[in-house]
C-alpha positions as CSV (number, residue, x, y, z in Angstrom):
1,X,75.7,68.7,8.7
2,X,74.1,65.1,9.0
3,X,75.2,65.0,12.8
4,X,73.1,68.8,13.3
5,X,70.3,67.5,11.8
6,X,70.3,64.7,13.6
7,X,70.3,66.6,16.9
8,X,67.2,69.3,15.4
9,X,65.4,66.2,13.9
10,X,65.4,64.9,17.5
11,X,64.6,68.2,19.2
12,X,61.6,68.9,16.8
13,X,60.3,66.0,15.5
14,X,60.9,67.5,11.5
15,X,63.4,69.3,9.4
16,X,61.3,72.9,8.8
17,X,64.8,74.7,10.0
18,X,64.0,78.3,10.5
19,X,66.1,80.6,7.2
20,X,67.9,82.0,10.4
21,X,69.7,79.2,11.1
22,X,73.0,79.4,10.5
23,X,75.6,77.1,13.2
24,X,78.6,77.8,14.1
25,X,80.9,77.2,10.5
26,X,77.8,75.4,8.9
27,X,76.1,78.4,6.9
28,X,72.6,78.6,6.7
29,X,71.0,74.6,6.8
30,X,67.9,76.1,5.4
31,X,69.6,76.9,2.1
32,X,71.5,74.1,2.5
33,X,68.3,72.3,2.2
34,X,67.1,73.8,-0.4
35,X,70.0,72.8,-2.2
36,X,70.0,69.0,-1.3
37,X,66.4,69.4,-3.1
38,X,67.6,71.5,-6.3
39,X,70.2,68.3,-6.5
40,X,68.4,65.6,-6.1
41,X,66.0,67.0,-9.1
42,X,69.1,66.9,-11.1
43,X,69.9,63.8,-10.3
44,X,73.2,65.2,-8.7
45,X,72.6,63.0,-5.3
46,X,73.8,59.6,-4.4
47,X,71.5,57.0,-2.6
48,X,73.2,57.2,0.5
49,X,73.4,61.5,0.4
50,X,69.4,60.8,0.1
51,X,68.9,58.1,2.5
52,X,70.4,60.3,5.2
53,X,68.0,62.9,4.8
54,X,65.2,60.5,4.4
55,X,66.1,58.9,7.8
56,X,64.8,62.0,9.5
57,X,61.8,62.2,7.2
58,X,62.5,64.7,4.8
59,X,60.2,66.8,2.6
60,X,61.6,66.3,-0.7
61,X,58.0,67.9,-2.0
62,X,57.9,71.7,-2.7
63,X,56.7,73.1,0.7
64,X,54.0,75.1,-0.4
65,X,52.8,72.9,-2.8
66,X,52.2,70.1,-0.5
67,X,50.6,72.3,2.1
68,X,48.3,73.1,-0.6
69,X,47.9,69.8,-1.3
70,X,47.1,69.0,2.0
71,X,44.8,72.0,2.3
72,X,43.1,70.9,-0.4
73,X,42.2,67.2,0.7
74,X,41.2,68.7,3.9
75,X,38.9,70.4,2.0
76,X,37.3,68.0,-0.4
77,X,37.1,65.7,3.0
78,X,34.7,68.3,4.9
79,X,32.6,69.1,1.8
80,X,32.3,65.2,0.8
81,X,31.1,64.7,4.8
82,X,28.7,67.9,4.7
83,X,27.0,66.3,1.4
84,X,27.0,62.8,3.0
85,X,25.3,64.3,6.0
86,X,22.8,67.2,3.9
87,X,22.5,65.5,0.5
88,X,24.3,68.6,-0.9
89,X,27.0,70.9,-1.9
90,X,25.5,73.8,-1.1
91,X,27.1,75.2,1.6
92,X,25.7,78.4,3.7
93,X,28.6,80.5,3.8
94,X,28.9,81.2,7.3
95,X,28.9,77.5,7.6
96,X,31.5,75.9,10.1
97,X,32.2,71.9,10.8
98,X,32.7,70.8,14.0
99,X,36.2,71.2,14.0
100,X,35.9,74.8,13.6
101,X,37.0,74.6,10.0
102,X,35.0,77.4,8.3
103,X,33.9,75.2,4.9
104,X,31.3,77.8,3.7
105,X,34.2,80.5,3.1
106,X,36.7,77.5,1.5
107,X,33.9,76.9,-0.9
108,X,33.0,80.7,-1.5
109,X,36.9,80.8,-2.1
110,X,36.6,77.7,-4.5
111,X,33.8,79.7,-6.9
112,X,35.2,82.5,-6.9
113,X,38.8,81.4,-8.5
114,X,36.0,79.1,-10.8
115,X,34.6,82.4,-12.0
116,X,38.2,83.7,-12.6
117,X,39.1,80.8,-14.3
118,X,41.9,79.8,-12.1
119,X,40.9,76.3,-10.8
120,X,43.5,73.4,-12.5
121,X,41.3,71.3,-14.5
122,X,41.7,68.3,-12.1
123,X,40.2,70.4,-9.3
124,X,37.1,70.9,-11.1
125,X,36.4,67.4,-12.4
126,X,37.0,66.4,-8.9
127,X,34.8,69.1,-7.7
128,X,32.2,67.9,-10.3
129,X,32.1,64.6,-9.4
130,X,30.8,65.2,-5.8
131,X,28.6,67.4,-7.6
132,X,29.6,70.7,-6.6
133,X,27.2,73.5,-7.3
134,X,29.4,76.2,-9.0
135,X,26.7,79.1,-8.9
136,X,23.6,79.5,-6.7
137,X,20.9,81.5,-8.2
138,X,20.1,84.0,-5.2
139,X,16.4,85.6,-5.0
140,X,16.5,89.2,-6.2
141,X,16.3,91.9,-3.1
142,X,13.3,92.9,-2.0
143,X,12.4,96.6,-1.7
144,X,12.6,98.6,1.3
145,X,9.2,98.3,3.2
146,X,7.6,101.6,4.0
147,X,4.5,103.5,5.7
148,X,2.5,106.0,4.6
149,X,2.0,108.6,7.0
150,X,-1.1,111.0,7.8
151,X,0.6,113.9,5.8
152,X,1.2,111.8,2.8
153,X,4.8,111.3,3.2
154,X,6.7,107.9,2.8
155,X,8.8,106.6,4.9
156,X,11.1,104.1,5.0
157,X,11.6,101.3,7.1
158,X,15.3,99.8,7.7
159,X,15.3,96.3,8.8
160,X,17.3,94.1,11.6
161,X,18.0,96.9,13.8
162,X,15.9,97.7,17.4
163,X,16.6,101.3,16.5
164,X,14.8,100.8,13.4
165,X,12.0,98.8,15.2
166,X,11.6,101.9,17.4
167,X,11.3,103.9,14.5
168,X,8.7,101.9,12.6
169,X,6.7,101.5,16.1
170,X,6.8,105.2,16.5
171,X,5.9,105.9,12.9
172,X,3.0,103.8,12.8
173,X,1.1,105.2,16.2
174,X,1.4,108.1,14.2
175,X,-0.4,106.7,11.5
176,X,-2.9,105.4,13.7
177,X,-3.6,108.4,15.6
């Protein structure tokens, strides 16, 4: 099995084996993988079984977890350089960094597992001590405009729309007139 990985390791660059892969009287490497993890955890490994997997740079981590990990650094990054550069941590949530990473919806994401109380501890002292802004107090909605017209009816007056620009226009000659 080390000589296989040693070829993918050299073919990829990593050892993310696809579940499908199963050589020819190896099984699958993926759960194979798996299972070098689940021992190593219980101490079932010797040195040299885990040197030759950390030769190719091995990802003893949970998967998933470290992505996460990652993801969240990535994060924490970006929102530390948007406060640097604005003097805050309130982020507009159509708000995108240069990269193209769209900030303003991680940190939507962030509140809203805050509000559902599913944020570790660690997260939110970290979070805290950029000074993170955990609700924003939004003005209230303002009513509908409307016009009055000649016959005493009301009428209102969508906004953001030409077709409702029209409208207004049109309504208001007739008020004039």
């Amino acid at each position: 099995r080390i000589a296989f990985l040693r070829k993918f390791y050299e073919e990829h660059g990593h050892l993310r084996v696809p579940q499908s892969l199963k050589p020819n009287g190896l099984g699958s490497i993926y759960l194979w993988l798996g299972d070098q993890k689940k021992r190593r955890v219980a101490g079932l490994l010797s040195d040299e079984e885990i040197a030759n997997l950390d030769q190719f740079e091995f990802i003893w981590e949970n998967e998933n977890e470290l992505i996460k990990s990652e993801s969240w650094q990535k994060f924490l990054a970006a929102l530390i350089e948007f406060k640097e550069s604005t003097g805050t941590c309130i982020v507009p949530s159509e708000y995108r960094t240069e990269s193209n990473y769209g900030l303003g919806a991680v940190v939507a994401k962030y509140r809203g597992l805050y509000k559902k109380n599913e944020l570790t501890k660690e997260k939110v002292d970290e979070l805290n001590a950029i000074g993170f802004v955990w609700e924003i107090s939004r003005p209230k909605k303002f009513s509908t405009p409307k016009i009055i017209l000649p016959d005493g009816t009301e009428q209102k007056i969508e906004r953001r729309t030409d077709r409702n620009w029209e409208r207004f226009i049109t309504a208001l000659k007739v008020y004039k007139a």
